[in-house]
C-alpha positions as CSV (number, residue, x, y, z in Angstrom):
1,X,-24.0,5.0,-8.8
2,X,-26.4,4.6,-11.6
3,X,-25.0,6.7,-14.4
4,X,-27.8,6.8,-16.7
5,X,-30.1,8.6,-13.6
6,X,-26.7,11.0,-13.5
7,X,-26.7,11.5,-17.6
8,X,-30.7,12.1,-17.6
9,X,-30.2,14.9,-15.2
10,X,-27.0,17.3,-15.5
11,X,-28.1,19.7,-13.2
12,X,-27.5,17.2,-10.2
13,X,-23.6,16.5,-11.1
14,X,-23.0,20.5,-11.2
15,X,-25.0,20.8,-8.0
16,X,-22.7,17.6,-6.4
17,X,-19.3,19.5,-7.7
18,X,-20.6,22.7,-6.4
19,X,-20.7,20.9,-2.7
20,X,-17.9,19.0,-2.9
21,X,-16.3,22.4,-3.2
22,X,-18.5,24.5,-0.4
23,X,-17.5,21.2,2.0
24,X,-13.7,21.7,0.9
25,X,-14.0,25.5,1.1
26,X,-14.4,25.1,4.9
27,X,-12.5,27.8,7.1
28,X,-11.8,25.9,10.9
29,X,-9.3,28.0,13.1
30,X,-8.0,27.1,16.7
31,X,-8.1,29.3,20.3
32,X,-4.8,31.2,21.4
33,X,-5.6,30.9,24.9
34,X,-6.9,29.4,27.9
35,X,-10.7,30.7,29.2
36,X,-11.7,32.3,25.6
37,X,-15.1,33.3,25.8
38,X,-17.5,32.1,23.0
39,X,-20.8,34.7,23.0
40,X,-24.0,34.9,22.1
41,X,-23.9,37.8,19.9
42,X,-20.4,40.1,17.8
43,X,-19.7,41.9,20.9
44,X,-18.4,42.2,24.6
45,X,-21.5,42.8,25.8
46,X,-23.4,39.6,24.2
47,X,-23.7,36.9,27.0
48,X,-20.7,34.5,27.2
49,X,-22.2,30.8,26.0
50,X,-19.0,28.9,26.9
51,X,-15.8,29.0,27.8
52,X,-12.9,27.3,25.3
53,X,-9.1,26.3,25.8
54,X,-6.2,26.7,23.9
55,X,-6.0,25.0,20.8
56,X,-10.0,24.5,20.7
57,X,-10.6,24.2,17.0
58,X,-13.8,26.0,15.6
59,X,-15.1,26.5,12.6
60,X,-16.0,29.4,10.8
61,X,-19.3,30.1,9.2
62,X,-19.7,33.9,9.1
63,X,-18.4,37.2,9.8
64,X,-19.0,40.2,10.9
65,X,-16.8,42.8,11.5
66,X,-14.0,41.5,13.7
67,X,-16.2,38.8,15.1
68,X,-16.7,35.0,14.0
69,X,-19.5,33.3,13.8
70,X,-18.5,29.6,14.6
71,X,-19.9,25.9,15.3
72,X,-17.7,23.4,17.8
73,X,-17.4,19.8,17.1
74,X,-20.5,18.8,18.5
75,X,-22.1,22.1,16.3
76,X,-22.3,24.5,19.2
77,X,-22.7,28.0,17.8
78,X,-21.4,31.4,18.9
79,X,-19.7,34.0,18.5
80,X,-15.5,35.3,19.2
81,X,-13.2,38.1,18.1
82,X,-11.3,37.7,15.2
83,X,-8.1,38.4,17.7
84,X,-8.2,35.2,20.2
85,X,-7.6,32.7,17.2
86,X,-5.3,31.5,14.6
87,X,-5.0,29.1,11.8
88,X,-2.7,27.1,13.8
89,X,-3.8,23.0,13.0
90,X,-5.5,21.5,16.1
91,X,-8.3,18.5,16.5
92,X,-10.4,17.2,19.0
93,X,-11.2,13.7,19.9
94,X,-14.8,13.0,19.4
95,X,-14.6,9.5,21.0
96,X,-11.9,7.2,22.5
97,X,-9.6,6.0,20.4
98,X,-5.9,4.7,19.9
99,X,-3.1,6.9,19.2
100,X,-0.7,4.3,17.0
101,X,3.6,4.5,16.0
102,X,2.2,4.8,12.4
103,X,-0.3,5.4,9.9
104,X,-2.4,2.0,9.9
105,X,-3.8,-0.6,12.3
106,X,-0.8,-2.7,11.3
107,X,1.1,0.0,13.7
108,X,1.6,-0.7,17.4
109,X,-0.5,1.4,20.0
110,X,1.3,3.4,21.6
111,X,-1.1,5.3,23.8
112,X,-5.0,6.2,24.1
113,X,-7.1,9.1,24.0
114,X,-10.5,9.9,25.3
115,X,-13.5,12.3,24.0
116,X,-13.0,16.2,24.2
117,X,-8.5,16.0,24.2
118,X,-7.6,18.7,21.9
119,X,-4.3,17.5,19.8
120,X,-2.3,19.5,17.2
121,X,-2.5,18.3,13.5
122,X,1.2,17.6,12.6
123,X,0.1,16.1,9.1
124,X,-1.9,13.9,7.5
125,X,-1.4,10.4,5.3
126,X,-4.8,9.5,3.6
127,X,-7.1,8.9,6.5
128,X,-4.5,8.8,9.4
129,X,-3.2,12.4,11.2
130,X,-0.5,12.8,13.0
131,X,-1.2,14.4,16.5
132,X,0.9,15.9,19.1
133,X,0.3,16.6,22.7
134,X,2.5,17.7,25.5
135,X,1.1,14.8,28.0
136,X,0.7,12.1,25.6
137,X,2.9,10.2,23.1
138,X,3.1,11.4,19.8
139,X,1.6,9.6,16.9
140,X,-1.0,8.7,14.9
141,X,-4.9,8.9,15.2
142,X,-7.6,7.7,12.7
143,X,-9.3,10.3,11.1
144,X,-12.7,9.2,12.0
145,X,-12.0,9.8,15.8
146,X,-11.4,13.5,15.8
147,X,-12.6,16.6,14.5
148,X,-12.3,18.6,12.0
């Protein structure tokens, strides 16, 4: 980074801190069920876009009432009642990756995964999460591979 361009103009670090913090400030939340329906519009009677599973994270970028307005991982928008999801942690794989015993490469694989699994968010170590899945081993996923 060239510092003198940042010193010359003061207005552009306040405006880089005030995204770093509306990219932080980001509100994702997960499906509670199988076959939850994600609408057009705040209501029953909006047409149904898609369908979601359990555990499908979304995230949250308005509301109204008790409706969301949300974006999928591949930024999909609709809309779904405040009462089908929770804050519970979940991801989904964005491409095909390896699920590994620990937090590095310098772990052994100890399974795959492949585009659109959905995997609860146990924690995280610097870029690595730790996933869990009732069909697959349990372990650790770059962050890069999943969303959010």
């Amino acid at each position: 980074m060239n510092h003198r361009t940042c010193a010359a103009r003061p207005g552009m670090r306040l405006a880089s801190l005030l995204l770093a913090s509306a990219v932080s400030a980001a509100e994702f939340v997960s499906v509670v069920k199988n076959g939850v329906n994600i609408r057009s519009g705040p209501n029953t009677e909006s047409a149904v876009l898609f369908q979601v599973p359990e555990g499908y994270p979304l995230e949250v970028v308005g509301r109204q009432g008790e409706w969301l307005n949300v974006n999928d991982f591949e930024n999909e928008k609709g809309w779904i009642s405040a009462s089908l999801v929770s804050d519970a942690p979940y991801v989904i794989v964005k491409r095909k990756g390896n699920i590994r015993a620990g937090a590095g490469t310098e772990h052994r694989q100890v399974g795959t995964v492949v585009r659109e699994v959905i995997l609860k968010k146990v924690e995280q170590q610097g870029d690595w999460i730790k996933i869990s899945h009732p069909l697959l081993p349990s372990g650790w996923i770059y962050r890069d591979l999943v969303w959010p």
